[in-house]
Backbone as a ProteinNet text record, in pm:
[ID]
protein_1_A
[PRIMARY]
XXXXXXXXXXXXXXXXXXXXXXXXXXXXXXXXXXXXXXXXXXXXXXXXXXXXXXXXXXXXXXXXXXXXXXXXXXXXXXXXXXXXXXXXXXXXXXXXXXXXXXXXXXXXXXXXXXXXXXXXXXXXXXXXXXXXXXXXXXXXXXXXXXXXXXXXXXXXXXXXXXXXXXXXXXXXXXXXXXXXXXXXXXXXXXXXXXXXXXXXXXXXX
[TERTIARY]
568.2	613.1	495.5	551.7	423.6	417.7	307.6	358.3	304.1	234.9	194.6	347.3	305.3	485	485.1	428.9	445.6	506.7	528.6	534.7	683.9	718.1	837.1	832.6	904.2	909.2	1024.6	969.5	1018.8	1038.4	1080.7	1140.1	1236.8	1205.3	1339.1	1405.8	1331.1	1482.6	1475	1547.3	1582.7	1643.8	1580.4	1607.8	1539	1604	1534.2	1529.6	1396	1316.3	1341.6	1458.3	1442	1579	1502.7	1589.2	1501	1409.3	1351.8	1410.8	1461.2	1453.5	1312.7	1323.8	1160.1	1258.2	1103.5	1180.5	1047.6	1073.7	970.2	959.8	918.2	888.6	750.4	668.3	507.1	489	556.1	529.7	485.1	512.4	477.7	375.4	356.6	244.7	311.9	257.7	303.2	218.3	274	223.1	264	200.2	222.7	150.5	246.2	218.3	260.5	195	176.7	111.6	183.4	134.2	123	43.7	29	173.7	144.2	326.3	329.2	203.2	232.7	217.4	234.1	203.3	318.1	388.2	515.4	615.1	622	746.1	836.9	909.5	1075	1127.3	1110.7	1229.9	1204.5	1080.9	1033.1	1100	1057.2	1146.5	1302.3	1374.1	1498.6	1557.9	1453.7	1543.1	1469.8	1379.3	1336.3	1415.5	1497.1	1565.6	1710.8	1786.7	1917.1	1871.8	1775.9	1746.5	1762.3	1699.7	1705.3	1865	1927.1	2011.2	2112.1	2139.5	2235.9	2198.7	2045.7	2002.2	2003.9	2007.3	2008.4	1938.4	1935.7	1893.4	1755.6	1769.1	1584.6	1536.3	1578.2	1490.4	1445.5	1573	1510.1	1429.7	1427.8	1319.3	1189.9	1155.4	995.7	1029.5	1117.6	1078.8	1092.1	1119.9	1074	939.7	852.7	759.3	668.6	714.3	652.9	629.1	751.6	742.2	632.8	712.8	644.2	497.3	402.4	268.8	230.3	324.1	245.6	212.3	331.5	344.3	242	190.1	93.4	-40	-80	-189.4	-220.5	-94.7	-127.4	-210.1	-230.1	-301	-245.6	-100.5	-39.1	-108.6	-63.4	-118.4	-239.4	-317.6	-472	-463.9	-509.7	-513.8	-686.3	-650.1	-741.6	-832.8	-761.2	-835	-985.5	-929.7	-1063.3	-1200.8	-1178.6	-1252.1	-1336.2	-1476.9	-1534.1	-1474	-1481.9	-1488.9	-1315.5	-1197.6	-1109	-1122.4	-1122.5	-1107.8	-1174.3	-1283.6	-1401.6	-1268	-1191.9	-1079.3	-1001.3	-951	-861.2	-910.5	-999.5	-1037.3	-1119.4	-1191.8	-1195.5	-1086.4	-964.2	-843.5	-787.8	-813.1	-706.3	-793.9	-902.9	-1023.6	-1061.1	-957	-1033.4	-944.9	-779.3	-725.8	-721.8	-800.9	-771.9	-839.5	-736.7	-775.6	-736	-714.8	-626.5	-471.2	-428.1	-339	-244.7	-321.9	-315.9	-461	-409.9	-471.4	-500.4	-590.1	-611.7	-689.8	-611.3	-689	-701.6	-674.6	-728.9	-660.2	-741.5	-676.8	-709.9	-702.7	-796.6	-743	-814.8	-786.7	-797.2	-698.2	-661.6	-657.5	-697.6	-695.4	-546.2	-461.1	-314.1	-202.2	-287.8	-196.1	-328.9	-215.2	-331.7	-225.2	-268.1	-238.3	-306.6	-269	-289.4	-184.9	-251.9	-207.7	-237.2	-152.9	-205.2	-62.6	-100.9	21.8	-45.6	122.7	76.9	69.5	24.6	-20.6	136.9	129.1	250.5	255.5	391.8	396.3	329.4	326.9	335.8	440.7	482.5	574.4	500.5	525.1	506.6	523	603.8	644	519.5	517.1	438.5	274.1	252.4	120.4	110.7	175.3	149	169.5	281	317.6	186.3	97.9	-49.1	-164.8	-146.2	-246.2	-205.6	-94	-49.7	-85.6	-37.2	-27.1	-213.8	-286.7	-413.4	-487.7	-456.5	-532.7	-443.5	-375.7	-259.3	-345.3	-373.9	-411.8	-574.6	-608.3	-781.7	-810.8	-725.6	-729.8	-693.1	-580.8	-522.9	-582.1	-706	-783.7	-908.6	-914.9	-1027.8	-994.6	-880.5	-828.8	-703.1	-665.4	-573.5	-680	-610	-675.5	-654.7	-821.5	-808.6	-662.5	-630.9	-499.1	-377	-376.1	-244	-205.2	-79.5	-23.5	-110.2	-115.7	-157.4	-72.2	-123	-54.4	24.1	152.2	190.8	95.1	48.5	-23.4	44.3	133.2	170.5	338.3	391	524.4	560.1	698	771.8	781	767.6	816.9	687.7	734.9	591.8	693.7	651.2	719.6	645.2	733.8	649	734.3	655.1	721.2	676	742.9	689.6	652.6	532.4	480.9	575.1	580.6	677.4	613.7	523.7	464.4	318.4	220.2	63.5	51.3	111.7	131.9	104.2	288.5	265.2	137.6	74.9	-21.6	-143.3	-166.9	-263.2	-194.6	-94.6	-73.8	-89.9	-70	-45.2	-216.1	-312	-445	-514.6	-479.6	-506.1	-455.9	-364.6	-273.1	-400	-367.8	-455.5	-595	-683.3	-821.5	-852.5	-748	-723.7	-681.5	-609.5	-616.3	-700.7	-767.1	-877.1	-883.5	-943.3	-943	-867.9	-718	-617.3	-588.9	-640.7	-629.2	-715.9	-790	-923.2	-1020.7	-1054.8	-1114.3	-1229.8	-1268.9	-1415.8	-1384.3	-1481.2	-1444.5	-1448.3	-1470.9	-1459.2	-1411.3	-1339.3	-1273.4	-1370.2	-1498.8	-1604	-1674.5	-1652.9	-1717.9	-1653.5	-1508.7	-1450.2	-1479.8	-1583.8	-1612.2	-1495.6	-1368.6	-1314.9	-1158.1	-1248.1	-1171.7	-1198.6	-1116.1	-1184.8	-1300	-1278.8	-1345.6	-1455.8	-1509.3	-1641.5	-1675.3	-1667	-1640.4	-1713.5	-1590.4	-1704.7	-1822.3	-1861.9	-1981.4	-2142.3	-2055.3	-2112.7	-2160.3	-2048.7	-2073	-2045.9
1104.1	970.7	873.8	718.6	649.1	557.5	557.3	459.1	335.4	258.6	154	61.8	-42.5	-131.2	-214.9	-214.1	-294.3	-205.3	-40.3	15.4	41.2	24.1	43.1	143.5	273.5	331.9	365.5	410	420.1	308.2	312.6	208.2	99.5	-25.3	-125.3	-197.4	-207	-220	-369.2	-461.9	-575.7	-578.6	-753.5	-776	-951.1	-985.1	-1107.8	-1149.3	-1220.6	-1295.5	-1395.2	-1436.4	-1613.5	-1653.1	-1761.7	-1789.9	-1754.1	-1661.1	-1637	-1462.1	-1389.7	-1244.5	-1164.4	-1050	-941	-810.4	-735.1	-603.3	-545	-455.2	-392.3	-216.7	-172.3	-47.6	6	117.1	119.1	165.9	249.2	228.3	136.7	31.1	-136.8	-171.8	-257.4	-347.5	-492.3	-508.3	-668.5	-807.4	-901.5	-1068.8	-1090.1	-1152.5	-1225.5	-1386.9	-1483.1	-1597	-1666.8	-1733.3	-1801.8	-1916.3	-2016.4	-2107.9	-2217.2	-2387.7	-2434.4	-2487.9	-2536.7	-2599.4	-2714.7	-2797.6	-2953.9	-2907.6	-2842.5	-2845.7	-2887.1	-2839.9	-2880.3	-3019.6	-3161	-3217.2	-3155.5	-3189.9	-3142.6	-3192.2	-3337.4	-3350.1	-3308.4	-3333.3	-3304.1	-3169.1	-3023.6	-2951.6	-2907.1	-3000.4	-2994.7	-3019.4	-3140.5	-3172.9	-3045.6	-2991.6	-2891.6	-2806.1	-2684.3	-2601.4	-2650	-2814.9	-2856.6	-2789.2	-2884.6	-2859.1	-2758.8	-2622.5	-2532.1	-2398.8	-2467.8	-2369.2	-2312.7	-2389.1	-2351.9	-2182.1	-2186.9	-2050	-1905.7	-1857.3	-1709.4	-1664.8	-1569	-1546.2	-1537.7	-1408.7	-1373	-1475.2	-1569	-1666.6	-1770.4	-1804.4	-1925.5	-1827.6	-1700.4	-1699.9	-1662.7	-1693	-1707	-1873.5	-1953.7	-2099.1	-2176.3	-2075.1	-2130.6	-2094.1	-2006.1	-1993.7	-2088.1	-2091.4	-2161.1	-2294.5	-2343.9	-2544.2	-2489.6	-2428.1	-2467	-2425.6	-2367.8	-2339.7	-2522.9	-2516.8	-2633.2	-2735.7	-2761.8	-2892.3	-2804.5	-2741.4	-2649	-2701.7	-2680.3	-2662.3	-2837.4	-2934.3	-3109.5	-3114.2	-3024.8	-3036.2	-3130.7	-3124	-3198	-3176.4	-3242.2	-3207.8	-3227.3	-3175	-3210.4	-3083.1	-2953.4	-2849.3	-2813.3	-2799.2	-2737	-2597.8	-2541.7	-2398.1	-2494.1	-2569.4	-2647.7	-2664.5	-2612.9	-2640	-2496.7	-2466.9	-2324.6	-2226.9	-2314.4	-2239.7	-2167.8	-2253.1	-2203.2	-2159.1	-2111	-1993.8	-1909.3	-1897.3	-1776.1	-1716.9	-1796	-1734.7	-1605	-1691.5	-1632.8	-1516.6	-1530.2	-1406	-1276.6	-1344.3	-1186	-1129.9	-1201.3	-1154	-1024	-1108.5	-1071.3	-932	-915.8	-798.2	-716.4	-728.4	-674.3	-518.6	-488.8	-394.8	-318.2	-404	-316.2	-200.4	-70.8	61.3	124.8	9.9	122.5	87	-52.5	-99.3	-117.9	-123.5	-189.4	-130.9	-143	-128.9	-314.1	-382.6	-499.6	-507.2	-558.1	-547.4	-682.2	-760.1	-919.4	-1007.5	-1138.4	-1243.3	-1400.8	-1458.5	-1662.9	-1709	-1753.6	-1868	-2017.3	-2049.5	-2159.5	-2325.2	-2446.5	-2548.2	-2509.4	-2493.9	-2534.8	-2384.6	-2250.2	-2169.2	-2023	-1927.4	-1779.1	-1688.1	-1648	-1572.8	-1387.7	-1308.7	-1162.2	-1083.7	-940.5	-840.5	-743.3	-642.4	-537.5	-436.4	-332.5	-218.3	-150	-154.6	-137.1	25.1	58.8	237.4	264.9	395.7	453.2	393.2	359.5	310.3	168.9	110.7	-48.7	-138.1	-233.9	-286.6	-436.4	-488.4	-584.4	-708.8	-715.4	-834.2	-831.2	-682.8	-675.9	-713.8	-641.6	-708.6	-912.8	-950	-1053.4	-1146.2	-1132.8	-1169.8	-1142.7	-1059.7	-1010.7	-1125.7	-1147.2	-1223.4	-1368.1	-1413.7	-1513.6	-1538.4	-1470.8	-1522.7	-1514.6	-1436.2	-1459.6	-1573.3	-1603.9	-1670	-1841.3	-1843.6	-1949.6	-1962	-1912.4	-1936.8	-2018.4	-1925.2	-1967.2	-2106.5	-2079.7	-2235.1	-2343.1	-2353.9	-2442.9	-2478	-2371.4	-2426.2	-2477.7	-2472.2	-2591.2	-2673.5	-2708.4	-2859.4	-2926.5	-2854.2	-2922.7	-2982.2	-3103.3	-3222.6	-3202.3	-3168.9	-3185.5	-3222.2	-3105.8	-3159.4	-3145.7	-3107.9	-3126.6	-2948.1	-2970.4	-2820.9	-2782.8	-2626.4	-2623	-2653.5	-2693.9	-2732.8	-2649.4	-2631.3	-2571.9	-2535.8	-2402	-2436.1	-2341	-2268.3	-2220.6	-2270.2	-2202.3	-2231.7	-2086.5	-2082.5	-1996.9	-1844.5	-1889.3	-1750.3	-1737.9	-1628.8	-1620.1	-1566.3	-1578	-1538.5	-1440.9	-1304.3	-1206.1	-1147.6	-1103.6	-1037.7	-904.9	-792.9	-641.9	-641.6	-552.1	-498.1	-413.3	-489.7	-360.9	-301	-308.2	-226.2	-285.7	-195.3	-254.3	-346.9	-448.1	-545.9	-655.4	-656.8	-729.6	-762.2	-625.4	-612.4	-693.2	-726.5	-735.2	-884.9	-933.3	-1062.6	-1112.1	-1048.4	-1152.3	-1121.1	-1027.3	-1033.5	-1163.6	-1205.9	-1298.8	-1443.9	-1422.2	-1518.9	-1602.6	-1510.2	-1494.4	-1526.8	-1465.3	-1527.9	-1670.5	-1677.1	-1840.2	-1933.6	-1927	-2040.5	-2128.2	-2097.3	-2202.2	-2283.6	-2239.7	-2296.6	-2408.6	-2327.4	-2386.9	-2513.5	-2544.6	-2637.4	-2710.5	-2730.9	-2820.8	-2801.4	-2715.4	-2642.2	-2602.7	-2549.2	-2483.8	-2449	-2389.4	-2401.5	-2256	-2156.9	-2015.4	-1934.9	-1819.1	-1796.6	-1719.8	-1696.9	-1638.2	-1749.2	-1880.5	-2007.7	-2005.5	-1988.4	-2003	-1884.8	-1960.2	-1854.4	-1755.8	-1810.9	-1746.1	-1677.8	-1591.9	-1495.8	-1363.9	-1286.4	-1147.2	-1163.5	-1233.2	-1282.9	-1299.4	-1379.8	-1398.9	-1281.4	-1215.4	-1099.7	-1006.6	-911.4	-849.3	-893.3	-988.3	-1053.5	-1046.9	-987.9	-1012.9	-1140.8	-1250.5	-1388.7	-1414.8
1558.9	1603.8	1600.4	1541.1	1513.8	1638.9	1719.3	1860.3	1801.7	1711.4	1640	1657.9	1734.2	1738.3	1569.4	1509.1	1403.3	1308.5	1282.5	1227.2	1215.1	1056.4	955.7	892.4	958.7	817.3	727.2	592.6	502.2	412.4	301.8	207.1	251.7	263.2	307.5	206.8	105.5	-37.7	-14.1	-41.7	-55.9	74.7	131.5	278	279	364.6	389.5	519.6	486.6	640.1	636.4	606	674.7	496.3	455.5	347.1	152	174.9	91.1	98.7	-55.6	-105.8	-88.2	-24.7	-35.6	-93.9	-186.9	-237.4	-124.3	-58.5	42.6	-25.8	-37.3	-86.6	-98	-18.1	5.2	-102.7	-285.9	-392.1	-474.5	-408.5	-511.2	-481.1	-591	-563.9	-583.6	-492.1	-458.3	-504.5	-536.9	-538.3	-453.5	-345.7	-235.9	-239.7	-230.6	-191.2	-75.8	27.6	150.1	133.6	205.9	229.1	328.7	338.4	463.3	471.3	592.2	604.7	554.7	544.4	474.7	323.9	260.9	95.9	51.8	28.4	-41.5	-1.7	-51.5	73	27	169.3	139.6	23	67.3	-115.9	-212.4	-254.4	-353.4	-415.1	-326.1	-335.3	-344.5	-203.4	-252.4	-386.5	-448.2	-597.7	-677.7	-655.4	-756.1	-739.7	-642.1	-618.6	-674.4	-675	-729.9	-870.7	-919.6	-1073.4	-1154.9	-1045.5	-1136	-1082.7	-1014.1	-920.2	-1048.9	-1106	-1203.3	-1302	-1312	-1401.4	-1349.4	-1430.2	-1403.2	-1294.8	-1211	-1091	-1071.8	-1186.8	-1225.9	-1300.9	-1378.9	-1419.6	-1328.8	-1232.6	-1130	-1041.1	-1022.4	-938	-1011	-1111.4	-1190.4	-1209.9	-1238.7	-1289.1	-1083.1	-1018	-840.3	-815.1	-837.2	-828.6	-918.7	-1086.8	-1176.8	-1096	-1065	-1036.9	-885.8	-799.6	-649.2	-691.7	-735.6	-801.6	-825.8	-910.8	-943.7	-889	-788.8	-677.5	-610.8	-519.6	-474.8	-510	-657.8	-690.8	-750.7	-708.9	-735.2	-576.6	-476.3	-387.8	-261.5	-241.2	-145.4	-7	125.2	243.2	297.7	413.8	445.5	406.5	323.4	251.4	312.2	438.2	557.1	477.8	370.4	328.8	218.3	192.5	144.9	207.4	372.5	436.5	423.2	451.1	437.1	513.7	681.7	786.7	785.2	750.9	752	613.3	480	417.9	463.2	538.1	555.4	668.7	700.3	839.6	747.2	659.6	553.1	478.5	421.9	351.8	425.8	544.8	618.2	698.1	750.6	756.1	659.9	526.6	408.6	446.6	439.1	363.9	480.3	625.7	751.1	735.2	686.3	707.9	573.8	475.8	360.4	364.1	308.2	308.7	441.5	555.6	661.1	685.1	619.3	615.3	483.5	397.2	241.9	184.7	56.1	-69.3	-114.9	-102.4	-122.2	-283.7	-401.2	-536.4	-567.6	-527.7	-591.9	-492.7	-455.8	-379.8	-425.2	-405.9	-389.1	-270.8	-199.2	-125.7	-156.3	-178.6	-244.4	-131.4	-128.3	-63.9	28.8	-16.6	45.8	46.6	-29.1	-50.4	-79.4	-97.6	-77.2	-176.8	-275.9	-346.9	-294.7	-337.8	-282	-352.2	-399.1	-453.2	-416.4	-374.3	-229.8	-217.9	-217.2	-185.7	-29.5	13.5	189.4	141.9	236.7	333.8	362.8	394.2	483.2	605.2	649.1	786.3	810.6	700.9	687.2	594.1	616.5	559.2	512.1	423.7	339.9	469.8	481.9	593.6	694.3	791.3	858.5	898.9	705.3	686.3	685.4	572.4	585.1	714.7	837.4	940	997.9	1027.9	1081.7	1042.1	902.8	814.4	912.3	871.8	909.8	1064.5	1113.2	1310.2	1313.6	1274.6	1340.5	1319.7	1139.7	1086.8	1135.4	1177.5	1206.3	1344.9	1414.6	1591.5	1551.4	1446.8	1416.7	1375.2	1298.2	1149.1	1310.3	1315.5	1464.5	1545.1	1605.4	1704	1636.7	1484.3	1425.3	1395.6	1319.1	1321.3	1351	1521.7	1609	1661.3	1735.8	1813.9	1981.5	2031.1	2168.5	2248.7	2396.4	2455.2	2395.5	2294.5	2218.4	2157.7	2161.7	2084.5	1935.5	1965.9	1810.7	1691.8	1586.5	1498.5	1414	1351.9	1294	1110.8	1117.1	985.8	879.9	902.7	775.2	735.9	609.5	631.2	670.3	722.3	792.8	691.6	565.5	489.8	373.3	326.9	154.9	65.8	-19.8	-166.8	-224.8	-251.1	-299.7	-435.6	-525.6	-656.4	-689.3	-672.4	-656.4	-842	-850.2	-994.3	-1091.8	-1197.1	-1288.9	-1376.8	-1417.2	-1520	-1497.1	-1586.6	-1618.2	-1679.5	-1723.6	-1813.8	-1700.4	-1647.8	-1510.6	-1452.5	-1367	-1303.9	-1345.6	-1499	-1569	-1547	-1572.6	-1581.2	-1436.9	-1333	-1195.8	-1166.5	-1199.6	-1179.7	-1232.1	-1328.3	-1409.2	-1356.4	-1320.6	-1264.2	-1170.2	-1051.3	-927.6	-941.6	-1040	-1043.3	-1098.8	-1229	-1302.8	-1206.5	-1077.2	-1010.1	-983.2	-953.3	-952.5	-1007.6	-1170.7	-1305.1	-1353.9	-1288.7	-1379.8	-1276.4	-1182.2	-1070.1	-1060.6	-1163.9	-1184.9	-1090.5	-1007.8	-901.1	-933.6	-1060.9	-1078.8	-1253.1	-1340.6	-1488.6	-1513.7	-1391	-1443.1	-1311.9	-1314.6	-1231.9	-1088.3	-1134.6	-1075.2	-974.7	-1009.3	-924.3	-802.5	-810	-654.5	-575.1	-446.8	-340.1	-284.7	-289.7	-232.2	-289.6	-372.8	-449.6	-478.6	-496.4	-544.8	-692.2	-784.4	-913	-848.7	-749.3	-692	-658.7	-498.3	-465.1	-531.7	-664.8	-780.1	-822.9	-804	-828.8	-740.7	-607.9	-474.3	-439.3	-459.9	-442.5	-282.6
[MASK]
+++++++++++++++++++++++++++++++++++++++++++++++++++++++++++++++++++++++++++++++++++++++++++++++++++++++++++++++++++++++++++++++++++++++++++++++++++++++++++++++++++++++++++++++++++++++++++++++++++++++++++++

């Protein structure tokens, strides 16, 4: 018996947290994306989700990730991870349970959003981990740039978007994915410049 209260076991298959699909299974490897709560506006999104509602299931959910990336990476919001002190929050979070929680193989911390690729341990669940990432680093970030007297600020959005690995191909593509952010966000000209990535990281940056 596992007395750990966070602990799920077994395989949970397709399930959802809120109004976003998860495939949960501690076989996968996962893309996980999270982000702040001001990145995206609403409308903006609502007309992006009309637009594409009409397509195939599995295609709108790669051309929902495709568009929201991009509105993402136009750098909407005060995109607080820009700041040192809050990514340095973020990435020793991401890098504190790997190997007792997760298998952690590539991440960025991004101005407004956090990419991560990571297969949980036995007796962790996908949700679990990231809900962990989230609530600590959410209390931290909040009490650096909420304003004296006042509630902390809401800093993430409510859900993440994750896409389980299908083959080495995949894997090779969302690694790539993940370190090119930067790059591809006019951010730095090689994927090794941004401090706060696994690409640095290997580097011992």
């Amino acid at each position: 018996m596992n007395n750990n209260p966070a602990f799920e076991p077994g395989p949970r298959g397709w399930h959802s947290r809120g109004y976003l699909p998860h495939f949960d299974s501690p076989e996968l490897i996962q893309h996980v994306t999270f982000r702040l709560a001001d990145s995206l506006p609403g409308a903006v999104v609502g007309r992006l989700l009309a637009e594409i509602d009409g397509l195939d299931p599995e295609l709108r959910d790669v051309e929902t990730f495709r568009r929201l990336e991009g509105l993402a990476d136009a750098g909407h919001g005060a995109c607080w991870l820009r700041r040192e002190e809050c990514a340095r929050i973020v990435q020793d979070a991401l890098l504190h349970f790997d190997g007792e929680r997760y298998h952690l193989m590539a991440w960025v911390v991004m101005p407004n959003h956090v990419h991560a690729l990571f297969q949980t341990l036995p007796g962790w669940a996908t949700g679990t981990v990231v809900g962990s990432w989230k609530t600590f680093t959410s209390n931290a970030i909040g009490r650096l740039v909420g304003q004296a007297g006042e509630s902390l600020p809401q800093v993430w959005c409510p859900d993440y978007w994750d896409r389980y690995i299908r083959n080495d191909g995949h894997f090779v593509q969302a690694l790539d994915y993940i370190h090119n952010n930067p790059v591809k966000a006019g951010l730095v000209r090689r994927p090794e410049d941004w401090r706060w990535s696994s690409a640095a990281r290997s580097l011992g940056l």
